[in-house]
C-alpha positions in Angstrom: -7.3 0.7 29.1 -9.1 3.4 27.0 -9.7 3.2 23.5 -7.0 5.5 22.5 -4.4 3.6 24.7 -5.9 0.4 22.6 -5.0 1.8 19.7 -1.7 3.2 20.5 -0.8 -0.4 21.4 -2.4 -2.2 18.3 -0.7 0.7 16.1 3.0 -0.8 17.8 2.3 -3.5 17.3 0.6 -3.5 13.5 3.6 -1.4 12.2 6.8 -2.9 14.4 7.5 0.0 16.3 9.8 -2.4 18.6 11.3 -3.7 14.9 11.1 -7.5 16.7 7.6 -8.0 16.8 6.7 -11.4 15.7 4.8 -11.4 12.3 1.5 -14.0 14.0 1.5 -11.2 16.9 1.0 -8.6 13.9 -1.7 -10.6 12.3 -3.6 -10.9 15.4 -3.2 -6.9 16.0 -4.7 -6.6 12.4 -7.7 -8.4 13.3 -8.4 -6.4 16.5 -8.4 -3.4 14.4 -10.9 -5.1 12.2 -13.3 -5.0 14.6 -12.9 -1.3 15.2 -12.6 -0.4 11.9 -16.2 -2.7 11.0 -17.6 -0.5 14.2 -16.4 2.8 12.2 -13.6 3.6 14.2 -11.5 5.5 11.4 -8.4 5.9 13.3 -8.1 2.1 13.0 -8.6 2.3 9.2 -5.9 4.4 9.4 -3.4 2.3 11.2 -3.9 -0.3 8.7 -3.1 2.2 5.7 -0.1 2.7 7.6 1.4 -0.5 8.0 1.3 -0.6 3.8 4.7 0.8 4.4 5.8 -2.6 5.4 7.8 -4.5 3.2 5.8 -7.9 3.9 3.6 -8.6 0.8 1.8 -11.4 3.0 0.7 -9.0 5.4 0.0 -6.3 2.9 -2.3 -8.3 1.4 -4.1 -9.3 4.5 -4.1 -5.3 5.1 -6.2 -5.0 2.1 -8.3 -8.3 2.9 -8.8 -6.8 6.4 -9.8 -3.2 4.8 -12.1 -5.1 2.6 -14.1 -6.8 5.1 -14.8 -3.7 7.4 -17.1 -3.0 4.9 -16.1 1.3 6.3 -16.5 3.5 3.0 -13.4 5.0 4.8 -10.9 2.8 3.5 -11.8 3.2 -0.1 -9.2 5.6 -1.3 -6.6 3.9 0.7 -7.5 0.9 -1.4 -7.7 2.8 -4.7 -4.2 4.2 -4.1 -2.5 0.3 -3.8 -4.7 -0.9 -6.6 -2.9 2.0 -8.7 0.4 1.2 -7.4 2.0 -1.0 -10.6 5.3 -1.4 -8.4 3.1 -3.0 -5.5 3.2 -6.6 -5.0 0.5 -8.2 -7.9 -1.0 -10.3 -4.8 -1.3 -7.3 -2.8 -2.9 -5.2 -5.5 -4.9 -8.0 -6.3 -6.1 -8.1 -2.7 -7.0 -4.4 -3.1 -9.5 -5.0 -6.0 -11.0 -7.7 -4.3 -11.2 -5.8 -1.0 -13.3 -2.7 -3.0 -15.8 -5.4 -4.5 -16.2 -6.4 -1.0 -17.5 -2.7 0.4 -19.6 -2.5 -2.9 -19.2 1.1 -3.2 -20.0 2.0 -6.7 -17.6 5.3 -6.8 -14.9 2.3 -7.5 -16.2 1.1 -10.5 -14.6 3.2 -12.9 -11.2 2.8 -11.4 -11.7 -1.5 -11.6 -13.1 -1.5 -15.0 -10.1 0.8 -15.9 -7.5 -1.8 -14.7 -9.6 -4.6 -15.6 -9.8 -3.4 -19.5 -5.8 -2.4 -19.5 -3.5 -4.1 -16.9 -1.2 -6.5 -17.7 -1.2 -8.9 -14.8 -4.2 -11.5 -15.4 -4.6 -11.4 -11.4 -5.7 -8.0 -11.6 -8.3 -8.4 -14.7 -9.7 -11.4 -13.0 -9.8 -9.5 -10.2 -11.1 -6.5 -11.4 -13.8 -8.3 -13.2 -15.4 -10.4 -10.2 -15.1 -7.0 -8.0 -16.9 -5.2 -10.9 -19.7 -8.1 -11.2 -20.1 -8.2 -7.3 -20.5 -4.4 -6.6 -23.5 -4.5 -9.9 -24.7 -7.6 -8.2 -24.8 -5.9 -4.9 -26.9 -3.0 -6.1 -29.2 -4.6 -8.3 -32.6 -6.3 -8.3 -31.6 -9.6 -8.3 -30.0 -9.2 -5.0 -32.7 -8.2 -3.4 -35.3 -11.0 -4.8 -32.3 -14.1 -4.7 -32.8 -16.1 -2.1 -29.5 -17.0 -0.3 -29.1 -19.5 2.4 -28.2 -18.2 5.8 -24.2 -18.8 5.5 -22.3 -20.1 8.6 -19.4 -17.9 7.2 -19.5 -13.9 7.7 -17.3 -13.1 5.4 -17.8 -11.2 2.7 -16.7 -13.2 -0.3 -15.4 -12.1 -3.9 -19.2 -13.6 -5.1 -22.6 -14.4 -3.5 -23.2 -18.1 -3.1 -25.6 -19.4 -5.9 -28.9 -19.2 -4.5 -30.7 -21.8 -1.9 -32.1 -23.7 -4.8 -28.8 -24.8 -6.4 -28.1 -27.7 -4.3 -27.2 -30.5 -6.9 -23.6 -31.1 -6.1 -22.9 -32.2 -9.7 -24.8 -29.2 -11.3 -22.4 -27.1 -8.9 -18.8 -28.8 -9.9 -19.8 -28.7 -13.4 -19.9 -25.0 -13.2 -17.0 -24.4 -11.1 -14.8 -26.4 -13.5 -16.2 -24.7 -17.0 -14.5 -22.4 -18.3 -17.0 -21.3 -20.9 -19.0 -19.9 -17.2 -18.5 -16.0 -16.7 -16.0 -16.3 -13.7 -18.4 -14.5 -11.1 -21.0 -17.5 -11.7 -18.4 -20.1 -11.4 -17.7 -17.9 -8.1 -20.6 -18.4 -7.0 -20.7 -21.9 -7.4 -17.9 -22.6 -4.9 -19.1 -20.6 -2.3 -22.4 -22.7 -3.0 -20.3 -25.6 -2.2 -18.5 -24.4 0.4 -22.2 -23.3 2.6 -23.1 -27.0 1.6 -20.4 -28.3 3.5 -21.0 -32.3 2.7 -18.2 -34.4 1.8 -19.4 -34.8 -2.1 -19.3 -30.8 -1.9 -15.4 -30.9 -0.7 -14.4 -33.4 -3.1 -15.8 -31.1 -6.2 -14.1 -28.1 -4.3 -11.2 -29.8 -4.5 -11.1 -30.7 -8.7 -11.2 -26.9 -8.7 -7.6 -26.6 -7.7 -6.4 -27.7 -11.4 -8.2 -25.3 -13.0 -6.0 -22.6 -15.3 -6.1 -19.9 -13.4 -3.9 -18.7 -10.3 -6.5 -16.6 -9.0 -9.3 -19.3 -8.8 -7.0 -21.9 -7.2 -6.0 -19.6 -3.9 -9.5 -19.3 -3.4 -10.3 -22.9 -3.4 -7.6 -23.4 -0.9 -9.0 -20.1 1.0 -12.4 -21.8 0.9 -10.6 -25.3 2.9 -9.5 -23.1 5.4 -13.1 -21.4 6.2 -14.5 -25.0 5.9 -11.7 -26.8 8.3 -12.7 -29.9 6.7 -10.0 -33.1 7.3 -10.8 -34.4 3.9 -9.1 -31.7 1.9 -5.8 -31.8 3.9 -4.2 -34.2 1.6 -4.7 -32.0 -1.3 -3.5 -28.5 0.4 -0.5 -30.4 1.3 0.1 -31.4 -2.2 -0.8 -27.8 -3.4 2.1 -26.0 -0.7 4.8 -28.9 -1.7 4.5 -28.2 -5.5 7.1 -25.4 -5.9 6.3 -24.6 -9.3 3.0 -23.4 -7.5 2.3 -19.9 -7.9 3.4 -18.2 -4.4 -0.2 -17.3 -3.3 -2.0 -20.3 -4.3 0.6 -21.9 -1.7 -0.1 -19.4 0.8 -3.5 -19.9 0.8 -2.9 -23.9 1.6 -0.5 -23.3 4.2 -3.0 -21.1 6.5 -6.0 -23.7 5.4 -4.2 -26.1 6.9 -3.0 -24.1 10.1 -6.9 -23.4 10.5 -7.4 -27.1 10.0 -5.3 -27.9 12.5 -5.4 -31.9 12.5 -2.1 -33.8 14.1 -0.9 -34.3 11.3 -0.6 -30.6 9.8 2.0 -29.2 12.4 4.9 -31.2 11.0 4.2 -30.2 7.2 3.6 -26.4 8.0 7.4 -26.7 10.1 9.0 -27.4 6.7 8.0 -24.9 5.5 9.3 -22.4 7.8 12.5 -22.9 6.0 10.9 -22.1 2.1 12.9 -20.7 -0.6 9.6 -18.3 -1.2 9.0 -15.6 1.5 5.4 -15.5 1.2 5.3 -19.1 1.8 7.9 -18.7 4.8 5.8 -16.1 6.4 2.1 -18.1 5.4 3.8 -21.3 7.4 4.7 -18.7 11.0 1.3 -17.3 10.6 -1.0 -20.6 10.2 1.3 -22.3 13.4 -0.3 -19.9 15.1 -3.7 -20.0 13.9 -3.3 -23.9 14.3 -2.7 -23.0 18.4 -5.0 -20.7 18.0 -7.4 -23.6 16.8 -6.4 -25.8 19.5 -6.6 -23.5 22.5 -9.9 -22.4 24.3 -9.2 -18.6 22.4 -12.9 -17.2 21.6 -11.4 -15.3 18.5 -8.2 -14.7 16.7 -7.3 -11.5 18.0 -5.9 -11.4 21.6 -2.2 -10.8 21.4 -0.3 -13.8 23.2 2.2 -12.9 25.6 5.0 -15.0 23.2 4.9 -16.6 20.3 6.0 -20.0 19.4 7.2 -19.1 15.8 9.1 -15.5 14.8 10.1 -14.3 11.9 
């Protein structure tokens, strides 16, 4: 099959084309097209902008996440546009912000520190303010003489891990948890944690999902789901049972624990299939299939399966 053909396929699927196409068989579409968009293939930027038509704010958001993580200067204004968008999803806009902080470019700070200063949603200033800290970061001094430990995670987070020398677990939690800390620090602090990856590390990670703000709780529970540790299952689950919840702190637990994967997560994510809360509805089809995915001898989340287990 030629590239074109590739894409022609991943585009059918990404979008719906067929209108039945289960939502975990769009999600694994979106990640192929990752790859060719991180490899500067700009149609498959493309395809991604155009599945923003969707009316799915889950998989808008991962849209933006995925946009984000090319890194491909391409997909700026695409990202600029949904940022703008005040009738968007907040979750999806917010993913837009974070997404532009993530390809550093400086030609979006003036747009971030514009909604950062005036919108009214505290997602988007918080937002806004770690993208804005993270693109300065990325072009300044200090990243260039901090010395970072090799991460067993390639993402490319909201902040920078604290550097190597910040190993003291207790130093680390008492940032995370102080609120007097700029947020981009205390950022830094739990991806510190997270590259530490010792059981003291997941029990601070895990007093960081009382904290005040909405924002910093989803990525807590985003951080479980890169870390797949067992220990933190008991308080995802509590996190995606606690309706009063904001909607995309719960999503966040629900695909931790589908990347998890232990015995015991399959029956919990099934009740949730049947959520009052879409995005919750939706997060519980898409981490079943990451926790087969998890389970199976799959090299990467991105093959399309010939059937899923779960549709939506």
């Amino acid at each position: 099959m030629t590239e074109t053909e590739d894409l022609t396929q991943l585009r059918a699927i990404l979008t719906n084309a067929s209108g039945d196409t289960p939502l975990a068989n769009r999600f694994r579409a979106l990640f192929s097209l990752k790859s060719l968009g991180k490899d500067g293939i700009n149609e498959a930027i493309d395809i991604i902008g155009e599945a923003f038509k969707d009316d799915s704010a889950l998989l808008k958001h991962e849209l933006a996440y995925v946009l984000g993580q090319t890194k491909n200067l391409y997909a700026v204004p695409t990202l600029q546009n949904v940022l703008k968008d005040v009738h968007e999803d907040p979750m999806v806009r917010h993913e837009a912000a974070e997404a532009l902080g993530a390809i550093g470019d400086k030609g979006s700070l003036d747009l971030l520190k514009e909604y950062f200063e005036k919108d009214p949603l505290e997602i988007i200033r918080q937002t806004c303010e770690l993208a804005i800290a993270r693109i300065e970061w990325e072009h300044s001094k200090l990243s260039q003489v901090e010395v970072l430990e090799n991460s067993h995670f390639s993402s490319i987070d909201p902040a920078p891990p604290l550097p190597y020398e910040n190993s003291s677990v207790d130093q680390l939690q008492k940032v995370l948890v102080d609120q007097s800390v700029p947020l981009f620090e205390r950022y830094r602090a739990m991806f510190r944690l997270r590259d530490l990856s010792t059981a003291e590390s997941v029990d601070a990670l895990i007093t960081g999902l009382n904290d005040p703000s909405a924002l910093f709780r989803h990525e807590i529970a985003y951080v479980f789901g890169q870390l797949c540790d067992p220990r933190s299952v008991n308080a995802l689950v509590k996190v995606l049972q606690n309706e009063s919840e904001e909607g995309m702190v719960r999503h966040e637990a629900a695909e931790a624990l589908g990347s998890i994967a232990t015995d015991d997560v399959m029956p919990v994510l099934q009740k949730f299939l049947q959520d009052k809360e879409r995005v919750v509805r939706e997060s519980a089809v898409v981490a079943l299939d990451m926790y087969e995915y998890e389970r199976s001898e799959e090299m990467e989340y991105v093959a399309i399966p010939p059937a899923s287990t779960v549709t939506v």
